[in-house]
C-alpha positions as CSV (number, residue, x, y, z in Angstrom):
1,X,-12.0,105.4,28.7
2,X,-10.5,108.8,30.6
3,X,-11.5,109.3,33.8
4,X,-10.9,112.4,35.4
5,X,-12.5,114.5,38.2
6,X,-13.5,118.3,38.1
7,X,-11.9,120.1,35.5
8,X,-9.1,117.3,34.9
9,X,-10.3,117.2,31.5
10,X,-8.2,120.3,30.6
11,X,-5.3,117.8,30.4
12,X,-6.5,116.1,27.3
13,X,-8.1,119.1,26.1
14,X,-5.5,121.6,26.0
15,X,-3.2,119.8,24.3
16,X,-5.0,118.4,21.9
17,X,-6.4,122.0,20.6
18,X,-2.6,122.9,20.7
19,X,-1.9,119.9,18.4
20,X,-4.6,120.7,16.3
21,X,-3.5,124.7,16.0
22,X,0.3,124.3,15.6
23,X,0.0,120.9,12.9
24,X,-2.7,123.7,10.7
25,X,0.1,126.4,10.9
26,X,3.0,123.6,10.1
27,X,1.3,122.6,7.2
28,X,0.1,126.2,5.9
29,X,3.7,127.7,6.4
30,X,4.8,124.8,4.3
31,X,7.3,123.7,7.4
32,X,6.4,119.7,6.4
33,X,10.2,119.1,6.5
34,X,10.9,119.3,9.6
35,X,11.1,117.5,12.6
36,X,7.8,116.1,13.6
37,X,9.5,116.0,17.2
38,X,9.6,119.6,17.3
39,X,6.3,120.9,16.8
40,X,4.9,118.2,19.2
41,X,7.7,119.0,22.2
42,X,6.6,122.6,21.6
43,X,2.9,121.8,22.2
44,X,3.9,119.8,25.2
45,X,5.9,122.7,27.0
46,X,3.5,125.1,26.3
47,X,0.3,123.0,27.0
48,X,2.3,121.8,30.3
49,X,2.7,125.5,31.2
50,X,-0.6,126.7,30.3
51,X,-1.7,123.5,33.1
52,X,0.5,124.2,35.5
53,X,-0.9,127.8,35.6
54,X,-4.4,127.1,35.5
55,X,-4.0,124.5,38.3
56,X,-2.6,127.2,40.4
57,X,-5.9,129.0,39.2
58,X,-8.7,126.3,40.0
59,X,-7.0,125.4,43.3
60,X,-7.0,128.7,44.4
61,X,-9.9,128.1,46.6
62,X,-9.2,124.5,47.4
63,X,-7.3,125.1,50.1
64,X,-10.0,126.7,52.4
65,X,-11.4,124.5,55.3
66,X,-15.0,125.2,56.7
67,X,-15.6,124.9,60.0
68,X,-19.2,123.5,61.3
69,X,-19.6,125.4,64.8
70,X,-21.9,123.1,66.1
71,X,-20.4,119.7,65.1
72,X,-16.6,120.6,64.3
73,X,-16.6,118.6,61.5
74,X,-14.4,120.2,59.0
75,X,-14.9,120.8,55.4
76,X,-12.4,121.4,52.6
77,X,-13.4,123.7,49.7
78,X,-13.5,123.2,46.1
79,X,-12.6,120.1,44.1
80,X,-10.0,117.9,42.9
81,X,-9.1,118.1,39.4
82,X,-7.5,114.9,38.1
83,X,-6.8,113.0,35.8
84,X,-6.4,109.4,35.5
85,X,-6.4,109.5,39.6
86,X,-3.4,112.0,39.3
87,X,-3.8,115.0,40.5
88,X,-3.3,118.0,37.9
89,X,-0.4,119.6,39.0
90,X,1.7,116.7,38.2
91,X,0.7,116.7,34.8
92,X,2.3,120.7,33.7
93,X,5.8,119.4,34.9
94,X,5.1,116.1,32.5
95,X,4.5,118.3,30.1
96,X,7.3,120.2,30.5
97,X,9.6,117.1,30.6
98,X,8.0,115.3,27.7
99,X,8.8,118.1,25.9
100,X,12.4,118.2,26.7
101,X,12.9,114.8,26.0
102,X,11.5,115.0,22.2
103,X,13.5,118.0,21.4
104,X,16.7,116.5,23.0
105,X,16.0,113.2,20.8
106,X,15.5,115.5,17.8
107,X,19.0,116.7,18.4
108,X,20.7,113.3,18.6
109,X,18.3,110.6,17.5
């Protein structure tokens, strides 16, 4: 079961499309021999940036408060977007790092 809240969803979304996009041009550039590592860290990295961007995007109007004049109570704008109860701005740099790490174990594993 994923849970996630506003557009949180991205996070599995994203990558998977990239997954689906890079393994169809693998296979019809006849690149089978490689690394499987590779093709997956570069989906990671890119899917990681491509999150981290359109966090900075969806936020954008998050961090505006409203002020009710005649109660004071305050009122933050726009919604979450999470994941699995983590925000979505952790998940680009994850991305990013997961990445690393399989094209770093592709070198010496």
């Amino acid at each position: 079961m994923i849970i996630w809240k506003g557009f949180g969803i991205l996070n599995v979304i994203i990558p998977a499309f990239l997954f689906f996009i890079v393994g169809s041009l693998v296979s019809a550039l006849g690149l089978d021999s490689i690394d499987s590592r590779l093709p997956m860290a570069f989906v990671f990295i890119v899917s990681g940036v491509i999150v981290w961007h359109l966090r900075k995007a969806l936020n954008a109007d998050s961090d505006k408060v409203l002020v009710d004049m005649e109660t004071g109570q305050r009122y933050r704008m726009g919604t979450p977007h999470s994941l699995f109860f983590i925000p979505m701005h952790y998940w680009g740099p994850a991305g990013l790092v997961i990445g690393f790490v399989l094209i770093v174990a592709s070198i010496f594993i």
